[in-house]
N, C-alpha and C positions, 0 to 999 in steps of 0.2 A: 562466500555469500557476496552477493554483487551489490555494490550500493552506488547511489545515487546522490547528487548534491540539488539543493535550491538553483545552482546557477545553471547546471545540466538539464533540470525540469523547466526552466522558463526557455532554453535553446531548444528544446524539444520543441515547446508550444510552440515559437515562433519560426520552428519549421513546417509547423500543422504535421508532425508525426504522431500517429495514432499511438495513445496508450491507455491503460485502464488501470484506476486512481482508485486504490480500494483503504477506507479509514478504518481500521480494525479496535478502536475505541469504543468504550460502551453510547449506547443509544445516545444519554443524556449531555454524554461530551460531546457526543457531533453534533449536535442539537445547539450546544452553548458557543461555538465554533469548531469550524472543519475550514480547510482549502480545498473543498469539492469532494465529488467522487463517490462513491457507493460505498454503506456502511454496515459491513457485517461484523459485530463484536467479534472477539477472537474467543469467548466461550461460545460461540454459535458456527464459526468458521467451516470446521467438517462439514457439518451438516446443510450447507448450504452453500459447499465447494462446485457446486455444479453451474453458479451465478459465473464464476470467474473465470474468463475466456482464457485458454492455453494457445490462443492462435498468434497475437501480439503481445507486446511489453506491459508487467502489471508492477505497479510501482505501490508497494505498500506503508502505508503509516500510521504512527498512531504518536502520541506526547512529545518522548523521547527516542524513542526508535527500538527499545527493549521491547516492547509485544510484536510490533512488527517483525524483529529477527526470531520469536517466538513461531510466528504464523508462517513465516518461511522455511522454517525448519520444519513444520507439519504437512505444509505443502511439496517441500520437495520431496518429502519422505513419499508420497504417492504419486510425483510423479511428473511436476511442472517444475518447466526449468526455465522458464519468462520471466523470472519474478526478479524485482529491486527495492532494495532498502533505503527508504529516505532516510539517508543520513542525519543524526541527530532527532528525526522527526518533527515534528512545526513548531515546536519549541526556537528551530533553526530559522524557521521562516518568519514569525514573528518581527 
């Protein structure tokens, strides 16, 4: 699994490299804070796998990075292989 750090995600941005920031925390947490990005719970994830472009980098998070390695492992199992794990999750960013 490929992962990702805070200092790798802000060299990206400040390269203006495309990537797609997907929060896989429930509603309420992205709601109370998030660092951007589109939020699909990871009990809705499947069902709503067709939001999540396969054509660029998708960097996923959530707390502490345990649902996100959760969501990547469901993902690659069908078939996307773009995907990155925010290390430690925003926990790290904080």
């Amino acid at each position: 699994m490929r992962e990702i750090n805070v200092a790798e995600i802000k060299k990206w941005e400040n390269e203006d490299r495309a990537f797609f920031l997907l929060d896989v925390r429930e509603e309420w947490e992205h709601k109370r804070f998030n660092i951007g990005g589109t939020n699909i719970p990871l009990s809705e994830l499947m069902q709503q796998k067709e939001q999540i472009p396969k054509d660029f980098p998708v960097i996923i998070y959530c707390e502490k990075g345990i649902r996100s390695q959760i969501a990547i492992q469901r993902l690659q199992g069908i078939g996307f292989q773009n995907l990155y794990n925010l290390k430690n999750g925003i926990a790290a960013r904080i």
